[in-house]
C-alpha positions in Angstrom: 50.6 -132.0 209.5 50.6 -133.3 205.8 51.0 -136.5 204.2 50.4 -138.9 201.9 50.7 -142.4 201.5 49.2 -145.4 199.2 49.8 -149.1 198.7 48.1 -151.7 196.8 46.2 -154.9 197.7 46.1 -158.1 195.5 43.1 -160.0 196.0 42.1 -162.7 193.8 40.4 -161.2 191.1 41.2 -157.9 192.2 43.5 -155.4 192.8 43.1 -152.6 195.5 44.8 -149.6 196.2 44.7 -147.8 199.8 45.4 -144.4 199.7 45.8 -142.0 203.1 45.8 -138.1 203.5 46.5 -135.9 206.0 45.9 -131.9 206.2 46.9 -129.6 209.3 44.2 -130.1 211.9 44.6 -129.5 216.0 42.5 -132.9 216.8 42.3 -136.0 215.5 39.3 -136.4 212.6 39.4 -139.7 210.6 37.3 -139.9 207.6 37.4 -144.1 205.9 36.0 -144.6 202.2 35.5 -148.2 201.0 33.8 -150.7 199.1 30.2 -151.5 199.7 30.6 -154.7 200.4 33.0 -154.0 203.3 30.8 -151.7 206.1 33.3 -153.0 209.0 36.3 -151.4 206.9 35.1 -147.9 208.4 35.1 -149.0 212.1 38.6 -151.4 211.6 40.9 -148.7 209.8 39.6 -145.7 211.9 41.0 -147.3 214.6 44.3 -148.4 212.8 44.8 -145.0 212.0 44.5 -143.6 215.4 47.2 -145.9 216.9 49.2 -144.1 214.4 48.3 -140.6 214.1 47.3 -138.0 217.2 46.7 -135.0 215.2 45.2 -133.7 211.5 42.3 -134.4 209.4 42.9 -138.0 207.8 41.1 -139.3 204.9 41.9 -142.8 203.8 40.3 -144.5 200.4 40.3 -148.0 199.7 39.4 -147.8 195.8 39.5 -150.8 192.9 43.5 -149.9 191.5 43.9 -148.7 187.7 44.9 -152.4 186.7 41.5 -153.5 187.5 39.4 -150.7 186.7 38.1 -152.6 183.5 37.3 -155.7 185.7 33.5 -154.6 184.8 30.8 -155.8 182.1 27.5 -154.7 181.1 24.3 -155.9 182.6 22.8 -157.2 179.4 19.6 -158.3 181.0 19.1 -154.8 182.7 19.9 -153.1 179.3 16.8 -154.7 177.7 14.8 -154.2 180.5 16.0 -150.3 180.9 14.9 -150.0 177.1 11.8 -151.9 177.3 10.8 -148.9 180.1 12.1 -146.4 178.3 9.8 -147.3 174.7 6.7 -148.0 177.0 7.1 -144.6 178.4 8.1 -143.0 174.3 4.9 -144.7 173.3 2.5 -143.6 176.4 4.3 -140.1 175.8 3.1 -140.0 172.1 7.2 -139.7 171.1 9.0 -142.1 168.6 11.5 -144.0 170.0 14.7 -144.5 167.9 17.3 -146.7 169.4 20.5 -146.1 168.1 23.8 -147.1 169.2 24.7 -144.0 171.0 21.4 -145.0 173.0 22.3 -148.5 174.2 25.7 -147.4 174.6 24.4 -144.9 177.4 22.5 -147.7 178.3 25.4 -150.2 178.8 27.5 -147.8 180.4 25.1 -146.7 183.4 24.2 -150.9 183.9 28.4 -151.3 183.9 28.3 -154.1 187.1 31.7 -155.5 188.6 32.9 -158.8 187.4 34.6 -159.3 190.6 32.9 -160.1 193.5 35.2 -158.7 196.5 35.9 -161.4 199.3 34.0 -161.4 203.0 36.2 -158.3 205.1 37.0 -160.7 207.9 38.5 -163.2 205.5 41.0 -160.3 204.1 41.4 -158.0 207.0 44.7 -159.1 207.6 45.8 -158.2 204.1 44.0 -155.2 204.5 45.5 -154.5 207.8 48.9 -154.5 206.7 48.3 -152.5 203.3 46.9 -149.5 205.6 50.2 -150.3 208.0 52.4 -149.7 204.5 50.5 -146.5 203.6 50.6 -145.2 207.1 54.6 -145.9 207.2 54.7 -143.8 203.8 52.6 -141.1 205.2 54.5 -140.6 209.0 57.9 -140.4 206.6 56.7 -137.4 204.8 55.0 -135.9 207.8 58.6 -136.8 209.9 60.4 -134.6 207.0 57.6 -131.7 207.2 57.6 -132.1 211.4 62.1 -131.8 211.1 61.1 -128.8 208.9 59.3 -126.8 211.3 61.5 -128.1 213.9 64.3 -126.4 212.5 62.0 -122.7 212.5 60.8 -123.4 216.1 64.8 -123.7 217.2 65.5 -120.4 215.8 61.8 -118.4 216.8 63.2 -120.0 220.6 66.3 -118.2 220.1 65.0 -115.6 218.8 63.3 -114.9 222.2 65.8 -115.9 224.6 67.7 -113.0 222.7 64.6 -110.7 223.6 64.3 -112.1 227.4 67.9 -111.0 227.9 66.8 -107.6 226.4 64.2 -107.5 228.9 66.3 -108.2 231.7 68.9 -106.1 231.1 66.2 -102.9 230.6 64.4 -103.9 233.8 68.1 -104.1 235.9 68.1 -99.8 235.0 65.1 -99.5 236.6 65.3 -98.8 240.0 68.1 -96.3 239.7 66.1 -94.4 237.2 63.3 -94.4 239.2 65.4 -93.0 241.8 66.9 -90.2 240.3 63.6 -88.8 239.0 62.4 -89.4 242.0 65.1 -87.3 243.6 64.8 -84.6 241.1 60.8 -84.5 241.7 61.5 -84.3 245.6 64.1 -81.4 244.9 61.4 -79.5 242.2 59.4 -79.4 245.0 61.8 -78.2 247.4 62.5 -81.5 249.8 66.2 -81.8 249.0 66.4 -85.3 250.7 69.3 -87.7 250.5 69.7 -90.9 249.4 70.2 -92.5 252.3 67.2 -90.9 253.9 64.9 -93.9 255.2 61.5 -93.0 253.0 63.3 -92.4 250.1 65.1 -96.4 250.7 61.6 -97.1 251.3 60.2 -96.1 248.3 63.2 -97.3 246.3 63.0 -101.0 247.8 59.2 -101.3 247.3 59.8 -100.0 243.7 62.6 -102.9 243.1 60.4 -105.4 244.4 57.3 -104.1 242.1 59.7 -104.4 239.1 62.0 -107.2 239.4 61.5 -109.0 236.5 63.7 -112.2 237.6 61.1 -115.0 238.4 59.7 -114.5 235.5 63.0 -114.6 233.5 63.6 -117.9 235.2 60.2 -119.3 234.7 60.8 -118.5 230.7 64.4 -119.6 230.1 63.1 -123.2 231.7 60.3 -123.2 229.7 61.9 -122.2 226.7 64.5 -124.7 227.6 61.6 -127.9 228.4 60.3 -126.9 225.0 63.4 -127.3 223.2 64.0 -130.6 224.3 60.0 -131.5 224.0 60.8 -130.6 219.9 62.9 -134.0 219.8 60.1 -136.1 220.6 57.7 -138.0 219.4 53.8 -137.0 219.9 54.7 -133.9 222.4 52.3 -131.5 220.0 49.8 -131.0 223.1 52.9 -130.7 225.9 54.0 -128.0 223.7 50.5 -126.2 223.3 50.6 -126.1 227.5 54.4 -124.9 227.4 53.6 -122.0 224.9 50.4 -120.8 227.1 53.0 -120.5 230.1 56.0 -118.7 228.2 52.4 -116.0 227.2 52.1 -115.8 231.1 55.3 -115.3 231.7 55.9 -112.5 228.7 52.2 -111.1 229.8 53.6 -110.6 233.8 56.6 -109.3 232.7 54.5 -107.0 230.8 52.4 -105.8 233.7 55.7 -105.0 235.7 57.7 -102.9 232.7 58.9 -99.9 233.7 61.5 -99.2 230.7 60.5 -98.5 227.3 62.7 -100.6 225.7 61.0 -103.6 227.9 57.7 -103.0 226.6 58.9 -103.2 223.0 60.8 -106.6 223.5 57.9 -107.8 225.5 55.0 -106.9 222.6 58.0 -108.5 220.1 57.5 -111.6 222.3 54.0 -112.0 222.1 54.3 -112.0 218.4 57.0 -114.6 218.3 54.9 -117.0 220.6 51.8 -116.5 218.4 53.9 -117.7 215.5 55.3 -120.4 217.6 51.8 -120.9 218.4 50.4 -121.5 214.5 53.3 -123.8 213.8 52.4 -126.4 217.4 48.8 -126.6 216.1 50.4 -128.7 212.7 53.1 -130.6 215.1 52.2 -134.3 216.5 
C-alpha cells in the first residue's frame, strides 16, 4: 500500500526532517537513508519500521530540514589548497591559469562543510525514535484511508461472486434431469425403449448426480467468501487473505471440473476472473 509521512527533529544546532514512503509491495523491504555520522540509524529505524508495517517497499530519509540547509560555510583553508593544485598542475600543463571569481566560487561551493556537527546517535535516539513513530502514525493514516478504499471494492467483487455461485448452483441442480432425458432419448434412437424406473437407467442417473453435485463446493465457497469478509475488518490479515483466495480458486477450479451445463462453465471462468482481481488488490492490503 502507499503512504507518506514526515516530521521534523530539533537538535541543537540543527533541524532534521524524517520523511517515510511506502509503494505496493507483497513482502516487507525497508530501505533507511541518514546522515554519515549516524551508521546505527540504518539498523535502529529498520527495525522501528517493521513493528509497524508487514507489507510494501519502505523508504525512509532522515535529511538536514530546509530551515537549516544554509547551516554550511566554506572550507577556506581547502579552497587555497584546491587552487594551489590546480595552478601547479596549469603550470606543469604549460596553460595560464586565471583565477577569477567564477573560479573560487566553484571552488567554495564543492569545499561547502557543515557548521553543525550532529550529536552521538545514542545520545538522540530517543528523539529520533519518536520522530520516526510521528511519521509512521502519518503514513498508517493514509495507507488506513487507501486500505478502507479497497475494502469497499473487495465487498462488492465478494458479492459479485456469491451472485455467480448461486448461478452455478442453480445450473448444476438441471443437470441430472437433463442428463436423463437425453439419455432416454439416446437409449430410444437406438431402439432400447427403457423406462425410467428401470434399475440401470437409476444406476446411471445416481452415479451421474453424484459426479455432478456441485454442493460441497458451494459450501466450501460461501464460508470462504464469508471468513474473508470478516478477515477485511482486521488489521494485518493481508497473508490470511492470500491463503483464503487460493481456496475460493480451488473451489471455483473443482466446480469447474464437475460442470455439466453451459451456463456453469461461463459463471465459473467469470469467477476466476473476479478472484484474480481480488487477487491484485490482497497483494497491496496489510
Amino acid at each position: 500500500m502507499t503512504g507518506f509521512g514526515r516530521t521534523e527533529i530539533n537538535l541543537p544546532g540543527a533541524r532534521l526532517s524524517v520523511e517515510i514512503a511506502t509503494v505496493n509491495q507483497k513482502n516487507l523491504q525497508v530501505s533507511v537513508f541518514g546522515p554519515e555520522a549516524w551508521p546505527a540509524l540504518e539498523s535502529a529505524a529498520s527495525g522501528w519500521i517493521r513493528t509497524r508495517l508487514q507489507r510494501g517497499k519502505v523508504t525512509a530519509r532522515v535529511t538536514q530540514a530546509a530551515a537549516s540547509a544554509n547551516t554550511r560555510q566554506w572550507d577556506h583553508e581547502a579552497v587555497a589548497a584546491s587552487l594551489e593544485e590546480l595552478s601547479k598542475l596549469a603550470t606543469r600543463c604549460g596553460v595560464t591559469l586565471s583565477a577569477d571569481g567564477e573560479l573560487l566560487l566553484r571552488l567554495a561551493e564543492s569545499s561547502r562543510r557543515p557548521s553543525v556537527v550532529l550529536p552521538d546517535f545514542v545520545e538522540v535516539e530517543g528523539l529520533v525514535r519518536t520522530a520516526f513513530e510521528e511519521a509512521l502514525g502519518n503514513l498508517v493514516t493514509m495507507r488506513q484511508a487507501e486500505g478502507a478504499a479497497l475494502s469497499k471494492d473487495l465487498n462488492a467483487r465478494l458479492a459479485k461472486m456469491i451472485i455467480m455461485v448461486d448461478g452455478m448452483e442453480v445450473a448444476e441442480k438441471a443437470a441430472p434431469l437433463r442428463h436423463r432425458d437425453a439419455m432416454l432419448k439416446r437409449l430410444k434412437d437406438a431402439g432400447l425403449d427403457l423406462d425410467v424406473s428401470d434399475e440401470r437407467v437409476l444406476k446411471e442417473l445416481t452415479l451421474f448426480a453424484d459426479r455432478a453435485d456441485i454442493t460441497e463446493e458451494v459450501v466450501r465457497l460461501k464460508s470462504h467468501n464469508a471468513q474473508f469478509s470478516a478477515e477485511l475488518q482486521h488489521p494485518n490479515s493481508g497473508r490470511k487473505l492470500d491463503f483464503l483466495i487460493q481456496e475460493l480458486l480451488r473451489e471455483v477450479n473443482t466446480i469447474g471440473s464437475k460442470a455439466s451445463e453451459i451456463a456453469t462453465t461461463k459463471l465459473v471462468l467469470e469467477a476466476k476472473t473476479e478472484i484474480e482481481r481480488v487477487r491484485e488488490q490482497v497483494q497491496n492490503l496489510e
